[in-house]
C-alpha positions in Angstrom: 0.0 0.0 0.0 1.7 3.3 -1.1 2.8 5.5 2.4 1.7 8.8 0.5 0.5 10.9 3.5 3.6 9.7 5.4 7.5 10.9 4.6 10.8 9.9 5.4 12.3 12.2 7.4 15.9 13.5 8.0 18.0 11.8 10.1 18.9 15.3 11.4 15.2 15.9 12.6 14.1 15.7 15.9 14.3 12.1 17.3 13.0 10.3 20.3 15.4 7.5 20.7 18.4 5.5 19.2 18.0 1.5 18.8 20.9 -0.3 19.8 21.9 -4.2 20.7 24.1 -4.9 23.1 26.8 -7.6 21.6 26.1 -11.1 23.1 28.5 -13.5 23.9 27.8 -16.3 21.2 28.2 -13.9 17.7 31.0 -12.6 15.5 31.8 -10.7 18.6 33.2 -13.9 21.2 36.7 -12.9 20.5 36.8 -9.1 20.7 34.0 -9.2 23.5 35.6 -6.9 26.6 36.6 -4.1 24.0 33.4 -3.9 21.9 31.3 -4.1 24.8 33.5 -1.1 26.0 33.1 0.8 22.4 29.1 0.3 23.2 29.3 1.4 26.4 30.8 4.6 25.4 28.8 5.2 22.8 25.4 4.7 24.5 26.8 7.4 27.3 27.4 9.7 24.1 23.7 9.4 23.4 22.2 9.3 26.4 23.4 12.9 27.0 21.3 13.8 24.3 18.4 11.4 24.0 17.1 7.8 25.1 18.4 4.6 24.2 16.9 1.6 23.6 19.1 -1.2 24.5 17.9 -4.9 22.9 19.7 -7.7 25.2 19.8 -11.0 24.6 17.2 -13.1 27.3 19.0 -14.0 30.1 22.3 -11.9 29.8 22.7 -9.2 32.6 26.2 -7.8 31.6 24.4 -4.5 30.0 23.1 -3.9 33.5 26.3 -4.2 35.1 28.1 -2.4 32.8 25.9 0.1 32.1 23.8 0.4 35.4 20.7 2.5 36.2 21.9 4.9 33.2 19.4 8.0 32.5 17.7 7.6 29.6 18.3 3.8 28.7 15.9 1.3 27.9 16.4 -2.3 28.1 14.3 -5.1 26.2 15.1 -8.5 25.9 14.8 -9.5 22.1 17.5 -11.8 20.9 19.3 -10.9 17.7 21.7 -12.7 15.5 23.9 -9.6 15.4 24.2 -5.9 15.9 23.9 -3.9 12.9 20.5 -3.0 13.8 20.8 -0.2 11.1 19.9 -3.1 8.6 17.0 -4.6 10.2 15.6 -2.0 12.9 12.4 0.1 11.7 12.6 2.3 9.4 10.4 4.8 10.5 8.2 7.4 8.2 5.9 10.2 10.0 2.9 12.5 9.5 0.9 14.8 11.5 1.6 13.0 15.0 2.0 9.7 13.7 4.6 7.3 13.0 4.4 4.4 11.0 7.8 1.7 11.7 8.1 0.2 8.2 9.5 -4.0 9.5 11.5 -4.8 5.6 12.3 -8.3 5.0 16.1 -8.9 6.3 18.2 -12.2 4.8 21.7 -11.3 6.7 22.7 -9.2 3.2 22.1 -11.2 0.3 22.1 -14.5 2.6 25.8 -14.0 3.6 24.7 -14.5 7.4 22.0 -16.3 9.7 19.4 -13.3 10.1 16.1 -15.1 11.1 16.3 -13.5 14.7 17.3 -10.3 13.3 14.5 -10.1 11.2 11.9 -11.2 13.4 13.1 -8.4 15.9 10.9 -5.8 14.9 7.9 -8.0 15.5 9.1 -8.5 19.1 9.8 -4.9 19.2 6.1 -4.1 18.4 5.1 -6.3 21.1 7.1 -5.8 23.7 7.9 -2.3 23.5 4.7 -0.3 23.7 5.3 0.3 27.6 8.6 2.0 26.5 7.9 5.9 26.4 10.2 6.5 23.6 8.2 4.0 21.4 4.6 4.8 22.7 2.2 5.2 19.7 4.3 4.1 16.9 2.8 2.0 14.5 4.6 -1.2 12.7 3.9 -2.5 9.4 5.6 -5.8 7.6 6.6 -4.8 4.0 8.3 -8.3 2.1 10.3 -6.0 -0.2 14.3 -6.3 1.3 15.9 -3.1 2.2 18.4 -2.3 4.9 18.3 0.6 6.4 22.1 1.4 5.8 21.1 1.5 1.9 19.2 4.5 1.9 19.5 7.9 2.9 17.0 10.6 2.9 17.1 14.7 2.9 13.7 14.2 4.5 12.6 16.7 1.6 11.7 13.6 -0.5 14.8 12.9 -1.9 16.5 9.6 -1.2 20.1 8.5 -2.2 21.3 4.8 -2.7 23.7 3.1 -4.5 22.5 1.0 -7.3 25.2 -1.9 -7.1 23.8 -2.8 -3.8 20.5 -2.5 -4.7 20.9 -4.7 -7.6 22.4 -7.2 -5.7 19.5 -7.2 -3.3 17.0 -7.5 -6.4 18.5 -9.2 -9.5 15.3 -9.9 -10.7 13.8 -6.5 -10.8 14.8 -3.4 -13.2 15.9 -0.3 -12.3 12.6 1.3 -12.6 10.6 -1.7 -10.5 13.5 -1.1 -7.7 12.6 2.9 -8.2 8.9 2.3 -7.8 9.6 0.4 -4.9 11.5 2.6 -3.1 9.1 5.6 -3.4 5.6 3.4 -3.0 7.2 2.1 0.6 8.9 5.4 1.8 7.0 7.9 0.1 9.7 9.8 -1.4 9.3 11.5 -4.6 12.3 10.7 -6.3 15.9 8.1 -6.2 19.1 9.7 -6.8 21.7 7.1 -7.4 25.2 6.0 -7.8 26.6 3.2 -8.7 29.9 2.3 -7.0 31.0 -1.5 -5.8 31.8 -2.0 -2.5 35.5 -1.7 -0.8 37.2 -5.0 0.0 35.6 -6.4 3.4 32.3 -4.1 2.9 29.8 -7.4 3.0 26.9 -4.6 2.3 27.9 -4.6 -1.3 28.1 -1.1 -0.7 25.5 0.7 1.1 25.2 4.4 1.0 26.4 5.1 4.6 29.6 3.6 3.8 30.1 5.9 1.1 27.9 9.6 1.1 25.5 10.8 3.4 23.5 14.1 3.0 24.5 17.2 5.3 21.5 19.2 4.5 19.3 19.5 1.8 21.8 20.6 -0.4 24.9 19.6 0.9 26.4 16.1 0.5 29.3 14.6 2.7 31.1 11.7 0.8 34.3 9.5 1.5 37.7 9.9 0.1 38.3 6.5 -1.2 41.6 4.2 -1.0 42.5 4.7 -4.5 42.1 8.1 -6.6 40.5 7.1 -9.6 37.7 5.6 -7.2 37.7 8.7 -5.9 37.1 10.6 -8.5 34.8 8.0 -9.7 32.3 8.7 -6.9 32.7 12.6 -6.6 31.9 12.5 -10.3 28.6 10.7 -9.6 28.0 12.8 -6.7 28.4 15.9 -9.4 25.9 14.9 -11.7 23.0 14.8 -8.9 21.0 17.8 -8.7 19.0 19.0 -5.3 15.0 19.4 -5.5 15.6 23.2 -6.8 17.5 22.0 -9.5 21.0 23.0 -8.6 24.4 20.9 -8.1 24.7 19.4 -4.4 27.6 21.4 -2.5 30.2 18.5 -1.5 31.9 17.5 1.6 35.3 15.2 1.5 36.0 13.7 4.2 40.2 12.2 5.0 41.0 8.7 4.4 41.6 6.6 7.7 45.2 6.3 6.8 46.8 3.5 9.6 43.7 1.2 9.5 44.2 -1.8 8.2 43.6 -1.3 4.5 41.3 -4.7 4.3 38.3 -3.2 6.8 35.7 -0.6 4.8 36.4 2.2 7.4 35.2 5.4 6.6 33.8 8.8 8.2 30.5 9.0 6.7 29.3 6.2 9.4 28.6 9.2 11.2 25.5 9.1 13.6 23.3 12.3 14.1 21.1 12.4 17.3 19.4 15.2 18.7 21.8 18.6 19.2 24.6 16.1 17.8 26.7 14.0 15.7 28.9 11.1 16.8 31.9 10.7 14.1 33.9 7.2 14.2 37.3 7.2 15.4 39.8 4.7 14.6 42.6 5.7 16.6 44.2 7.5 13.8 45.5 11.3 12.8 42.5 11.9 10.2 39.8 11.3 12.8 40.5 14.8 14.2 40.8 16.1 10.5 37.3 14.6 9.6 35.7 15.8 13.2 37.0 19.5 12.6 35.6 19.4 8.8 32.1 17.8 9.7 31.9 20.6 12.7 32.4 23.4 10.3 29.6 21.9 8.0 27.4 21.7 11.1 28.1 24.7 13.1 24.5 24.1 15.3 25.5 20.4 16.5 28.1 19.4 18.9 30.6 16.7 16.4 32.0 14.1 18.9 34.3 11.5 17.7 33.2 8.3 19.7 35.8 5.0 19.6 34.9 2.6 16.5 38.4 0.8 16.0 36.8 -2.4 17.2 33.3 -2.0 15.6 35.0 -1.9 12.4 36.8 -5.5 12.7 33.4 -6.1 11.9 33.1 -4.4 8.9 30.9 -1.3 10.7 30.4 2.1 12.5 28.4 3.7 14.9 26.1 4.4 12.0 25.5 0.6 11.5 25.4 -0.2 14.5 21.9 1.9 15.3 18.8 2.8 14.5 17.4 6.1 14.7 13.8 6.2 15.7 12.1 9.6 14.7 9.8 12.0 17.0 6.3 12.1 16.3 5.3 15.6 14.9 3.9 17.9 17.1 
């Protein structure tokens, strides 16, 4: 059913919590489990002073609570997941006139690369269990079959979405470009898909989703990643030259700085960057160009607080504090 008295909003707009999962003991995680517990731990204290959190555990496992306490702001549900890119398989959440309506996509672990039946059945237990939770109160959940992870898209929230078609493609062999297209706008109920079409860096298993690779800054102002080699480089700034905004124009451009030091086989990038309310949380890897991509995002986003929060473990798994959450919009007032 097409969602055409409902948009996508911004992520920049005003939201009402962040989805998270805490990292359970049995995943990708066993061996790196102390540190990326610790990277979680920071980051939900980042957003916390700034919104609420809600924290999915898995049933049974109490280390969130210790770690984490009676923290202001944080919600805890037990909903087991298979992982913790919740990005890919939280709600993607559209709004209208007080209302919000949590879109539950179909999830298959990206193309079938991973187990993903608990992942994408977590949105149904979300539904369920988390009415009580005053973050989530009200907000309405549909299933839609079509697959689409969240960290493939990315909206100006004026009803322009950007993706990248190889991932896309790669989702949907079977449909055309114009079936994806129709798709896209009928389920989000955006007016038009701006699109690249870039493959993914080596150890990206998204096939290249958007927030590994440009992310909008405003409505006309794009941020996108230096890549590892300059003719992809100039590959993808040449795309990004040949979109035009809503009014017509050329999008303004933001580079961020390669991670140079990170070990060239992990996807890291800067564009994994999470906006929350009054803020915007910037990966760091440890590295010199994390205070060179912090200083150049705050200077494109003069009203928000840019805070670098630790990613050099999140990205052994491929992902960033973008991935890693879902944003879940206010209602309108």
């Amino acid at each position: 059913m097409p969602n055409t008295d409902f948009r996508l909003p911004a992520e920049w707009e005003p939201q009402s919590a962040t989805l998270l999962a805490w990292p359970p003991p049995r995943s990708d995680w066993a061996d790196l489990l102390p540190g990326i517990r610790q990277e979680y731990v920071e980051l939900i204290r980042a957003i916390t002073r700034q919104q609420p959190v809600v924290l999915l555990v898995a049933p049974g496992d109490d280390s969130a609570q210790h770690q984490l306490g009676d923290l202001p702001g944080l919600f805890m549900l037990e909903i087991a997941c298979d992982d913790t890119w919740c990005r890919d398989y939280g709600p993607i959440t559209l709004i209208n006139n007080k209302r919000r309506l949590a879109l539950d996509f179909h999830f298959n672990g990206w193309g079938g690369k991973y187990p993903a039946a608990r992942d994408n059945r977590a949105n149904t237990l979300l539904a369920r269990h988390g009415a009580h939770i005053a973050p989530l109160a009200g907000l309405r959940f549909d299933q839609v079959l079509f697959e689409l992870e969240g960290g493939a898209i990315e909206c100006d929230g004026q009803g322009s979405l950007l993706i990248n078609w190889h991932c896309l493609h790669q989702r949907h062999p079977h449909l055309t470009r114009d079936e994806i297209d129709y798709e896209l706008r009928t389920h989000l109920g955006v007016e038009r898909v701006l699109g690249i079409d870039l493959e993914p860096l080596p150890g990206d298993d998204t096939d290249g989703h958007i927030d590994t690779l440009a992310r909008f800054l405003g409505s006309d102002l794009i941020a996108w990643q230096e890549q590892p080699a300059a003719a992809r480089s100039g590959r993808l700034q040449a795309q990004l030259k040949a979109l035009q905004s809503s009014h017509g124009q050329p999008y303004r451009l933001l580079e961020l700085p390669k991670p140079e030091g990170v070990d060239p086989i992990l996807p890291a990038n800067y564009v994994n960057f999470l906006f929350i309310n009054n803020a915007c949380l910037v990966p760091a890897y440890g590295v010199a160009a994390d205070a060179q991509a912090r200083q150049r995002l705050q200077q494109a986003l003069p009203e928000r607080k840019v805070e670098s929060v630790p990613s050099a473990i999140l990205i052994e798994q491929y992902g960033g504090p973008h991935c890693a959450s879902m944003h879940i919009p206010a209602a309108p007032s």
